[in-house]
C-alpha positions as CSV (number, residue, x, y, z in Angstrom):
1,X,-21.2,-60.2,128.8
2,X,-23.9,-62.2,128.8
3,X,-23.3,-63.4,125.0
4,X,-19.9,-64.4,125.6
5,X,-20.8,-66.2,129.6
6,X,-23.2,-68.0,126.7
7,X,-20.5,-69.3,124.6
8,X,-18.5,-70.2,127.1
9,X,-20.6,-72.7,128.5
10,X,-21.2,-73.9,125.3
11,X,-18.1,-74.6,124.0
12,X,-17.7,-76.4,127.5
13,X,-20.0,-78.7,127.2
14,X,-19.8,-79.0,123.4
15,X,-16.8,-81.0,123.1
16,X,-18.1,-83.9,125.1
17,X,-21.4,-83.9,122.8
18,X,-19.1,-84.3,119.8
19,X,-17.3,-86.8,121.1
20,X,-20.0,-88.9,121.6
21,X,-21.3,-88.0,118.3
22,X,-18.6,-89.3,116.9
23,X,-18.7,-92.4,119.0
24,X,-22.3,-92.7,117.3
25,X,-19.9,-93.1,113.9
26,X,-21.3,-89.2,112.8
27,X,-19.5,-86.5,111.4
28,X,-19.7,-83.8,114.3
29,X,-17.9,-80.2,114.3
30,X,-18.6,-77.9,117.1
31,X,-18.4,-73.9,116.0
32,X,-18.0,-70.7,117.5
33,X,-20.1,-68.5,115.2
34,X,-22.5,-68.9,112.4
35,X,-20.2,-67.6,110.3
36,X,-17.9,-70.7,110.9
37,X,-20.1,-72.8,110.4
38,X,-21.3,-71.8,106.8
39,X,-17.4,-72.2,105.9
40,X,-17.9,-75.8,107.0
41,X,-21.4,-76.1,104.4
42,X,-19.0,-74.6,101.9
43,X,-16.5,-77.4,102.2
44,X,-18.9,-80.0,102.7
45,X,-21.1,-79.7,99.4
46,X,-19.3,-79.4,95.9
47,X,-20.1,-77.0,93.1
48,X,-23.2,-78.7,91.5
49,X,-24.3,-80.8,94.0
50,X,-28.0,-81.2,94.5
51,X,-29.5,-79.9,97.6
52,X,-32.5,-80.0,99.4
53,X,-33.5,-78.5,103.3
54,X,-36.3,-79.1,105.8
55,X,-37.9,-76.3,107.0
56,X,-35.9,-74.5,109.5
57,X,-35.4,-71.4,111.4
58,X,-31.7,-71.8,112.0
59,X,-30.8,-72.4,108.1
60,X,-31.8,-68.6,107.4
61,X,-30.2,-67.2,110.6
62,X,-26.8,-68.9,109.8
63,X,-27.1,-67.8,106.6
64,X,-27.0,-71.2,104.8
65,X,-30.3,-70.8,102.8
66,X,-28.6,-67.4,101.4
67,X,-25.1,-69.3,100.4
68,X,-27.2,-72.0,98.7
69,X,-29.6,-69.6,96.9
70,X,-26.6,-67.7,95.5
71,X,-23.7,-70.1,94.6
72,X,-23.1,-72.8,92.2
73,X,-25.2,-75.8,93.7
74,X,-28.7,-77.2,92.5
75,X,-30.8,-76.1,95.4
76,X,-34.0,-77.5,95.3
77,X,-36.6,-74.9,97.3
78,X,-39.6,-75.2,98.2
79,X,-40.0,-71.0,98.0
80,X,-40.7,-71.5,94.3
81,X,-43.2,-74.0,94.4
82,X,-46.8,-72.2,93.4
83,X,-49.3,-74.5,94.9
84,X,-49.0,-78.2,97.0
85,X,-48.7,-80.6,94.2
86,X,-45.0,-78.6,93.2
87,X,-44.5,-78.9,96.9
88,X,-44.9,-82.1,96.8
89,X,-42.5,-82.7,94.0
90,X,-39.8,-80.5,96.1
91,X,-40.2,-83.0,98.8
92,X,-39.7,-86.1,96.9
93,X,-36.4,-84.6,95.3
94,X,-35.1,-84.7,98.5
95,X,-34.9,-88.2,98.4
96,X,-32.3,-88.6,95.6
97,X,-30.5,-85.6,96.8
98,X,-26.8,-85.6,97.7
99,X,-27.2,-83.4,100.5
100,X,-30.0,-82.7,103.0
101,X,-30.0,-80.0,105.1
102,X,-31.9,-79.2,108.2
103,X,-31.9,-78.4,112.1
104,X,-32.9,-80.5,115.0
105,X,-35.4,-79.8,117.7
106,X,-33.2,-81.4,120.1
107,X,-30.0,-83.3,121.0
108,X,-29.5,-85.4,124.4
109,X,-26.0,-85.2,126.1
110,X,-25.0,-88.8,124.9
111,X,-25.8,-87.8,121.1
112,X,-29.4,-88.7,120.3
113,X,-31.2,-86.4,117.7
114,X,-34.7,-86.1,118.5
115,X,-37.5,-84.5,115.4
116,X,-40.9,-84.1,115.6
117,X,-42.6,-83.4,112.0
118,X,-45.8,-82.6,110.9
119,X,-46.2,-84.6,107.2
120,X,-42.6,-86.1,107.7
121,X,-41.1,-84.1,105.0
122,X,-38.1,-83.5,107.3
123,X,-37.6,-86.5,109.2
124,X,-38.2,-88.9,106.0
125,X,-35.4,-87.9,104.1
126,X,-33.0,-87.6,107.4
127,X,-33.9,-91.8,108.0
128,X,-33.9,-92.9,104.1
129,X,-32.6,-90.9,100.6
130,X,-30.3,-88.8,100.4
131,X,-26.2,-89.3,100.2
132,X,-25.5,-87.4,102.9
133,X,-27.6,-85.4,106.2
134,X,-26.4,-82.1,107.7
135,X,-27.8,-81.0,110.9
136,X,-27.2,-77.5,112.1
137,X,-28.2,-76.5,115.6
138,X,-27.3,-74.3,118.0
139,X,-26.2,-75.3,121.7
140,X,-29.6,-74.0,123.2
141,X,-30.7,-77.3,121.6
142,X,-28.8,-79.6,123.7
143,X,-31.0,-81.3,126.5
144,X,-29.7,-83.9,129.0
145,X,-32.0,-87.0,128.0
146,X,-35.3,-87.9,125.9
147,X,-37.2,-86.8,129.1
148,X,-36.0,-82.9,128.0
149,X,-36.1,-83.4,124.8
150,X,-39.9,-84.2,124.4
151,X,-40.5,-81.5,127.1
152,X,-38.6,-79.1,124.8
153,X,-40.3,-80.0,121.7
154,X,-43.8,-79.6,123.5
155,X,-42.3,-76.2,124.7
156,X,-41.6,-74.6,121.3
157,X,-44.0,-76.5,119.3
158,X,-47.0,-73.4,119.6
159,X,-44.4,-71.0,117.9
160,X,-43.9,-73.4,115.2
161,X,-47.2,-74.0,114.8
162,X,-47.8,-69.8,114.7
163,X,-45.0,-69.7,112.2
164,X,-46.6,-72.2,110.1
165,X,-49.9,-70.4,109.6
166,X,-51.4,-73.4,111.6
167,X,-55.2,-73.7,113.0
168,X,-54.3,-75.5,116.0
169,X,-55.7,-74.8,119.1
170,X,-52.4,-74.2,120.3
171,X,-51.5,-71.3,118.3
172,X,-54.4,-69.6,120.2
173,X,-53.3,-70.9,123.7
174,X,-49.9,-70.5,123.5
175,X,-49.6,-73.8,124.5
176,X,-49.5,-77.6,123.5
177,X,-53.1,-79.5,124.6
178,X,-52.2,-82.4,122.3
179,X,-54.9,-81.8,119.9
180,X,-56.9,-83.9,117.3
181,X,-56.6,-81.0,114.5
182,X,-56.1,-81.9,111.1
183,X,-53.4,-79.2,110.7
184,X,-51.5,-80.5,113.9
185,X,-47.7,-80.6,113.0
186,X,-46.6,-82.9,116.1
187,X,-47.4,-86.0,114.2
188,X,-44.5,-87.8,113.7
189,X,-41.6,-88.0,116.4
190,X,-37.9,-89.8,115.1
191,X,-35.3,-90.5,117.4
192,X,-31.7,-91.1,115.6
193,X,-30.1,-93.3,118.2
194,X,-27.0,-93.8,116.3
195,X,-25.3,-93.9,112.5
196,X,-23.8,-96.9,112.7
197,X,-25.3,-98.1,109.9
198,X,-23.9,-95.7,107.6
199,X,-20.9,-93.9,109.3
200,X,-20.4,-90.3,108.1
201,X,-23.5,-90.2,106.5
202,X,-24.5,-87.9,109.0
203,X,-22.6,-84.3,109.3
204,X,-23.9,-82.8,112.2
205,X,-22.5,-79.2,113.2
206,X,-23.0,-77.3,116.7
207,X,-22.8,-73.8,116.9
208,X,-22.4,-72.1,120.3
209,X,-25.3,-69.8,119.8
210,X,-29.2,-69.6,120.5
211,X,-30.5,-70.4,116.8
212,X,-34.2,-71.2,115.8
213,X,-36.7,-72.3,118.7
């Protein structure tokens, strides 16, 4: 019951957060399942394409990182890099990619996409690179304004940090004390306000689920 009082309200609220996607000049779908959603990736990227992700949660739960692990596409992952300097090569292949992939840590009502990124391997493709963005996120990402959004990301940013094999203080805490530590991953915050620069370039899906953080 619970699951399903879940959805509901998701797919309630969902369709006005697509609509003013769209208004934004983005590709928006709203989903049920996970499962739909990895039919949309399917459609979206072509046999062959090259394809690189940002770190996410999400991306394994839907199953995408599977899909693009095991079909005909030219995934780029960072998994097989052996030490930082192939990392770092991984990072600037995303910039002449024709698809990026990754989540969002949050999404106000009116259809702004809010990321906070340690080095900014995430949020400098999103901005400037590659052909085309995808951004998967479930519902429990939607916030009403920046306000939320920034109170969100400070929320979940300890269990990111924990999940990154950080030294911050807050993976001791528990909590965010906006620290000075060299590891720190909240350093660089991008707010997507709209893509009317480069309509469609953006495909963002919503899934009525809790995904990721």
């Amino acid at each position: 019951m619970r699951d399903e009082l879940y959805k509901w309200k998701f797919m309630s609220i969902g369709n006005e957060i697509i609509e003013n996607l769209r208004m934004k000049k983005h590709e928006a779908y709203l989903v049920e399942s996970s499962s739909e959603a990895l039919e949309i990736i399917k459609k979206l990227i072509p046999e062959n394409s090259k394809v690189t992700v940002g770190g996410s949660i999400t991306l394994s739960q839907t199953g995408i990182i599977d899909y693009l692990e095991n079909s005909n596409i030219n995934y780029i992952s960072r998994k097989n890099a052996k030490n930082s300097d192939e990392m770092n090569k991984v990072f600037l292949e995303s910039f002449t990619s024709d698809f990026f992939i990754c989540s969002a840590n949050a999404i106000t009502y009116d259809g702004k996409i809010v990321q906070l990124d340690g080095n900014g391997s995430r949020v400098a493709p999103m901005i400037w690179g590659p052909k085309n963005v995808i951004i998967v996120a479930g519902m429990n990402k939607v916030v009403n304004n920046l306000e939320e959004a920034n109170s969100r990301i400070t929320y979940i940013a300890p269990m990111n940090a924990k999940r990154l094999n950080t030294k911050t203080p807050c993976t001791r805490l528990g909590e965010c004390i906006d620290c000075e530590s060299r590891e720190r991953i909240c350093v660089h915050k991008t707010i997507l306000e709209t893509g009317v620069r480069h309509p469609g370039r953006f495909k963002i899906i919503l899934i009525a689920e809790n995904l990721g953080l």
